[in-house]
N, C-alpha and C positions, 0 to 999 in steps of 0.2 A: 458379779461382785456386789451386786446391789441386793442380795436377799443376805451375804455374810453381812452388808453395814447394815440390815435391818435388824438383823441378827443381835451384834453392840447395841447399837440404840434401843432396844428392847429391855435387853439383860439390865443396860445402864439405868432405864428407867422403872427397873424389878419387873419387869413383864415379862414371866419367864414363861410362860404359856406360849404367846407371840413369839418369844424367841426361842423358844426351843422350834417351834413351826417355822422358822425361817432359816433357821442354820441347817435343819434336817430337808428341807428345799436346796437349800445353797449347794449342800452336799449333794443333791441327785441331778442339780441343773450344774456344776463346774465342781466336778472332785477336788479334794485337792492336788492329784498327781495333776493335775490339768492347769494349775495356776500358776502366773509368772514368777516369776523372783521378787519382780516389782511390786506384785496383788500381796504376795508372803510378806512383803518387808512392808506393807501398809495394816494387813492382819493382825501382824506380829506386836504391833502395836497397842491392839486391844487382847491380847492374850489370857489373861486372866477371866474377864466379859467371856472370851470363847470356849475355855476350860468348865464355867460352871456351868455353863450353857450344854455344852459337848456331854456332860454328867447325866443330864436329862434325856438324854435320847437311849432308845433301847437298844443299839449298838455303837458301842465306842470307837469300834475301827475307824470310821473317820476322823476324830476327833485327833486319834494317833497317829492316822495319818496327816493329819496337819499340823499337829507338833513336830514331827517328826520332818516336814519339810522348813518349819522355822531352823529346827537344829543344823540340818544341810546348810540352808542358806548363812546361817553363822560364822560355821566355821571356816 
């Protein structure tokens, strides 16, 4: 969980170099099929921060896959 908040805190502070390298971490150290409901509904939070961020990387699949588990946990 601690490379996705490094991940926000980057984006938030336009470091999108830093945060594109930390969410594309995030993603090989804890997928998101891997994270709790609880980890999602703290994520889900910074969504937007994770969206621009998830754009930079050179494959999207995860990024879908993490929207994709905020939608789950939703509904």
């Amino acid at each position: 969980m601690t490379l996705y908040r490094n991940a926000v805190l980057c984006a938030q502070q336009e470091n999108w170099e830093f945060a594109a390298a930390a969410l594309d971490a995030a993603y090989r150290n804890l997928p998101p099929a891997e994270l709790s409901v609880e980890e999602c509904r703290t994520l889900k939070l910074h969504s937007d921060e994770l969206a621009v961020v998830g754009q930079q990387l050179p494959c999207l699949a995860p990024t879908l896959q993490l929207f994709s588990r905020f939608l789950t946990i939703s509904a």
